[in-house]
N, C-alpha and C positions, 0 to 999 in steps of 0.2 A: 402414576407418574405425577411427582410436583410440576404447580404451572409457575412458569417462570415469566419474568417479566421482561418485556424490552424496552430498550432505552433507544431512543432517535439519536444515535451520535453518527456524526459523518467525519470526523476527521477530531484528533486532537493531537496536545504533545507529549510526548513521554515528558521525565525530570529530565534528561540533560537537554530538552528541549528539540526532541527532533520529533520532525511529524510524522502521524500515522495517521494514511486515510484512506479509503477506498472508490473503486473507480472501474468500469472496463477496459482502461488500455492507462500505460503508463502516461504521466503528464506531459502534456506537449509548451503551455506555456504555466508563468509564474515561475519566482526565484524558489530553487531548492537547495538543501544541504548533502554532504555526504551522510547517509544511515537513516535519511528520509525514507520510509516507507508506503507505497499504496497496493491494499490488497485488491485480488482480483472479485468483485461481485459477482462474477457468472464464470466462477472455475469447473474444470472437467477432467476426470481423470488421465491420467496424466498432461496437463494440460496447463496454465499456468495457474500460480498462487499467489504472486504479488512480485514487484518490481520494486527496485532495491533502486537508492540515490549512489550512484558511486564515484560522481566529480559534479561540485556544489555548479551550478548554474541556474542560468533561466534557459529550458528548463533545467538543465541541469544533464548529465548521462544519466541514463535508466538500466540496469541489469535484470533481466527476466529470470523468475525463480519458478523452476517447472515442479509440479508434486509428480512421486512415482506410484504406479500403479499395481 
């Protein structure tokens, strides 16, 4: 198995500038956009995968994104 290396990143922006970050529960304060993303750090089968920005606010609406099992 190749070792692979990791990088310490905790959030960045994509190019049309929305952000991607991760977290345990969607964001409760700070202004967001619509297509904002934070992924979940301790997901579980069927369980969630990240929370989707889907009306720009502080913080904004959050839509929960479940993975299937």
């Amino acid at each position: 198995m190749a070792f692979r290396e990791r990088l310490a990143v905790t959030s960045f922006n994509t190019p049309n500038d929305n952000f991607w970050g991760y977290g345990t529960a969607a964001p409760t304060v700070g202004a967001y956009k619509v297509g904002d993303v934070v992924f979940n750090t301790v997901p579980t089968a069927s369980g969630v995968f990240c929370w989707v920005c889907t009306t720009a606010g502080t913080p904004g609406t959050w839509k929960t994104v479940v993975t299937s099992a």
